[in-house]
N, C-alpha and C positions, 0 to 999 in steps of 0.2 A: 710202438712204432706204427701198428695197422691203425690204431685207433691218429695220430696224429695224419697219417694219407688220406685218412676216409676227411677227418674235417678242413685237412686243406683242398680237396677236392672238391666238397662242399662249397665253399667260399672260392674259388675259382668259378664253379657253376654259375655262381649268383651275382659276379660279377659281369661276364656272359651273359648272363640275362639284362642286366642293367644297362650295359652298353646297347644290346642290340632290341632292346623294345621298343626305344621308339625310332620313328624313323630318320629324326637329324640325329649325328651320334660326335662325340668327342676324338679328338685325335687319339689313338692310342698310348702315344706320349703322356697326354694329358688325364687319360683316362688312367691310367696305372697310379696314379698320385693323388686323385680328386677326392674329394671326400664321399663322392655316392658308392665308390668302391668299397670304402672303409666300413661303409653305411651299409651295403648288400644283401647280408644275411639279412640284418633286420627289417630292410625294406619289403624285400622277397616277402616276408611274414604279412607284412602288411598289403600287400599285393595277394596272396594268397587267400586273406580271410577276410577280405573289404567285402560290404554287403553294395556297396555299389560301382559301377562301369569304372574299369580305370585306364579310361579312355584319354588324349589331353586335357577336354574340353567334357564336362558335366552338364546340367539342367538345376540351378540351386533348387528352385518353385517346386521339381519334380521330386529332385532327389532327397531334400529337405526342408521340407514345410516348415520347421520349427522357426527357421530363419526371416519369415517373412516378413515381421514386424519392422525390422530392420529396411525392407524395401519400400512398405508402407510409409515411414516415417524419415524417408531420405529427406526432405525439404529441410526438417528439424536439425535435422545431423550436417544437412548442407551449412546452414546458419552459422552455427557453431566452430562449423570447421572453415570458413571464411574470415569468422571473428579471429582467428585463430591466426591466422594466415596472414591477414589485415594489420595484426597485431607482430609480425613477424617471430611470431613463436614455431611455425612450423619451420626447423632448420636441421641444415647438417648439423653433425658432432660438432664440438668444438676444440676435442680432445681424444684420444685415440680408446674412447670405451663403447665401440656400436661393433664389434668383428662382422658381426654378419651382414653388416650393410656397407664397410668401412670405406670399398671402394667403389659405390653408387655413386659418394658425396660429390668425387671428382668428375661428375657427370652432369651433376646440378643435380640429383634427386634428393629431396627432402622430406621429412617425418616430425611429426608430433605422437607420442605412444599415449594411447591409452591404457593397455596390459600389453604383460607379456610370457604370458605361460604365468604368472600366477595373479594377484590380487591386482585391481585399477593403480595406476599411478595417482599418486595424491594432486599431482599437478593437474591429470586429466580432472578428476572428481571436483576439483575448486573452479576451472575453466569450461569445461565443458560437461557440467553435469547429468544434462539430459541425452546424451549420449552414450556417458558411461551406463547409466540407468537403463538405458534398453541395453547395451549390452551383457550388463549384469542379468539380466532377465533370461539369459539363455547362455545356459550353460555348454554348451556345446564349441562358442566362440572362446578359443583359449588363449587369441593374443589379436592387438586390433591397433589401429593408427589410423592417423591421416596420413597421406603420402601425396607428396606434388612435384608433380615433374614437368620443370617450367619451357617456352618455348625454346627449343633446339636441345632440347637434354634428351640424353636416350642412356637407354641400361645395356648395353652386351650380353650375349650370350652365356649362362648361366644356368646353374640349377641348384633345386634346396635339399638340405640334406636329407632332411626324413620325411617319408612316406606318409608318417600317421596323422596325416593334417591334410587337408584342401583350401587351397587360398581360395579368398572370394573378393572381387573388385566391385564394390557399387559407386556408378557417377554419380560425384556431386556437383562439381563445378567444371565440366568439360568443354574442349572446342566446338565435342557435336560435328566432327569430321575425319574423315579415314584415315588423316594424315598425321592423326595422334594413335594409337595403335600399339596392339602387344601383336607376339608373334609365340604361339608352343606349340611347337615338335611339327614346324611347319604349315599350319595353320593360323589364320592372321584375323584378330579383331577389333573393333576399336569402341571406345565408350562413348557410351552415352549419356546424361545428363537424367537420373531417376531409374537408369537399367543396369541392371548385377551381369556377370560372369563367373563362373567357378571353373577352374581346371587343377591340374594336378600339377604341383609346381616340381616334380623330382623328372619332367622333362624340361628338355634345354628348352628354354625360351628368352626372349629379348621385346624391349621397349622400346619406343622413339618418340617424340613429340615434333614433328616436321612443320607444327599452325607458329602461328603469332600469337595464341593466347593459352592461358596456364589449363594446367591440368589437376584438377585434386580430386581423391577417391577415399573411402572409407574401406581401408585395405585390412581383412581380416582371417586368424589363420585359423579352419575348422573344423573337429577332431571329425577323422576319418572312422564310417561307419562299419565297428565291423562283427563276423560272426564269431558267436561262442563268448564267453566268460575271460577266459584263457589270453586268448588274443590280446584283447581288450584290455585287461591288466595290466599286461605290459607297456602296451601304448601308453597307458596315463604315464607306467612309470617311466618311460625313456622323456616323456614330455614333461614331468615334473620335477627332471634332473639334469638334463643335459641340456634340453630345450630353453628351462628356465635360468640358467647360464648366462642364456644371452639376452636378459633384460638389460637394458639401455635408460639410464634417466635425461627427461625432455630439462628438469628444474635439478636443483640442489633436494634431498628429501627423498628424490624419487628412487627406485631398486637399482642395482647394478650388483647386475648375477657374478658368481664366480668367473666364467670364463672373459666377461669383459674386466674384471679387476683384473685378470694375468696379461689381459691383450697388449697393453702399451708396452711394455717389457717383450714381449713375442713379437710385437713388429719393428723395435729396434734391431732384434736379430735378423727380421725381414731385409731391414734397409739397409745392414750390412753385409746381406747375402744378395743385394742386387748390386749394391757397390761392387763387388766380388764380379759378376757377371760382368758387370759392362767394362772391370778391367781384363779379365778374358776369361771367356767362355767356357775353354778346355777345364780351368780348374775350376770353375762352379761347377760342371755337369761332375768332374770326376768326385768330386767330396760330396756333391747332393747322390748321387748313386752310390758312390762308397757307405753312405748312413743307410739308404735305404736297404741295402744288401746287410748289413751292420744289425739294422733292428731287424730283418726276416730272421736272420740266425739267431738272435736272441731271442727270437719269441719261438722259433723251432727249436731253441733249447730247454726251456721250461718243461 
């Protein structure tokens, strides 16, 4: 029994911490259900032994020199990912296998994958080869896309689940005005056409494209530096299993991790649990907290 107090206390701590680090924070409603909760302990890990600031906002150049080829060679990668564009390959799903992005689409945000936590998509390697090429060159980049977010498309408030990554945005083909723009943990930036960003995507941040011209960026997610052996291990493995999950294929050929092969089955349950809601409220909240109270006690029973 002391031993189950001591680690639920634990994991209440680290949730505590998750909510209140940065300074926009989630409704407590929303916070008790979210997956950064779920995610806490392990984030905390990664918070604790990062060898660099885990600030919102990083310095790529500074923080990771490895990376710069990739800055160097934007023009090339621009090309590419225009052709791409041009070609209207860069698109939403078409079908309910992207979880982690699922509800971007209805935003207008769109994606072409290059990886995703493990090997190049074959579709990228045939399409866009010399892009894959520099990102295979460095190891460190463990998942990558193009992403475009067309005039008047914006992302909400959100955040990703695990820690042991830093997103990095480099403009390829941007407005070149304020009024295309990210926003983390209330600080606001916006791209530029040949300039990177890195922050730490497990604060709440949000997107907007407010111009009249598109947005595309070579958006990629990058293993977070950290101390000791120990650490480190684990990171690879949470991202070589749960992370790698959530591969999405841009073609027919391409990966789809385990957790998007269960996702279209999980959001029919979805769409019948908001059906549920919008016929009343009372009995969605009372059967969503009756589970969730349902599974504490099962897992307090173990």
């Amino acid at each position: 029994m002391i031993i189950k107090i001591v680690l639920a206390a634990l994991f209440v701590a680290c949730v505590l911490y998750i909510h209140y680090r940065g300074k926009v924070r989630a409704r407590w409603s929303r916070q008790l259900l979210d997956h950064s909760s779920f995610m806490a302990p392990i984030n905390v890990i990664m918070y604790l032994f990062s060898k660099v600031p885990t600030t919102p906002f990083l310095d790529p150049g500074k923080e990771l020199p490895q990376l710069e080829p990739l800055r160097q060679n934007w023009q090339v990668i621009r090309d590419e990912a225009l052709a791409l564009r041009d070609a209207q390959k860069i698109a939403a799903s078409s079908s309910y296998n992207d979880a982690g992005f699922n509800s971007f689409f209805r935003r207008g945000w769109k994606r072409f994958y290059l990886k995703w936590y493990g090997p190049s998509h074959p579709s990228a390697k045939a399409m866009c080869p010399k892009t894959v090429a520099l990102i295979e060159s460095i190891p460190d980049v463990r998942a990558a896309m193009f992403a475009q977010l067309p005039p008047g498309s914006e992302l909400r408030p959100h955040r990703d689940p695990f820690a042991g990554s830093l997103r990095l945005h480099l403009g390829l083909s941007t407005p070149n005005d304020d009024g295309c723009y990210i926003v983390v943990d209330g600080v606001k930036k916006s791209w530029r056409d040949g300039e990177w960003m890195m922050f730490d995507e497990t604060y709440i941040h949000h997107a907007h494209n407010e111009t009249d011209q598109d947005r595309v960026i070579l958006f990629c997610d990058i293993a977070r530096p950290l101390r000791f052996g120990l650490p480190g291990l684990f990171n690879r493995a949470v991202a070589s299993t749960l992370l790698a999950g959530g591969a999405s294929p841009n073609l027919p050929g391409d990966p789809t991790g385990g957790v998007n092969k269960a996702f279209g089955g999980v959001y029919k349950v979805r769409l019948k649990a908001k059906a549920l809601r919008e016929r009343s409220v009372v009995a969605y909240q009372v059967i969503k907290w009756g589970l969730v109270v349902a599974v504490i006690a099962g897992i307090w029973a173990i």
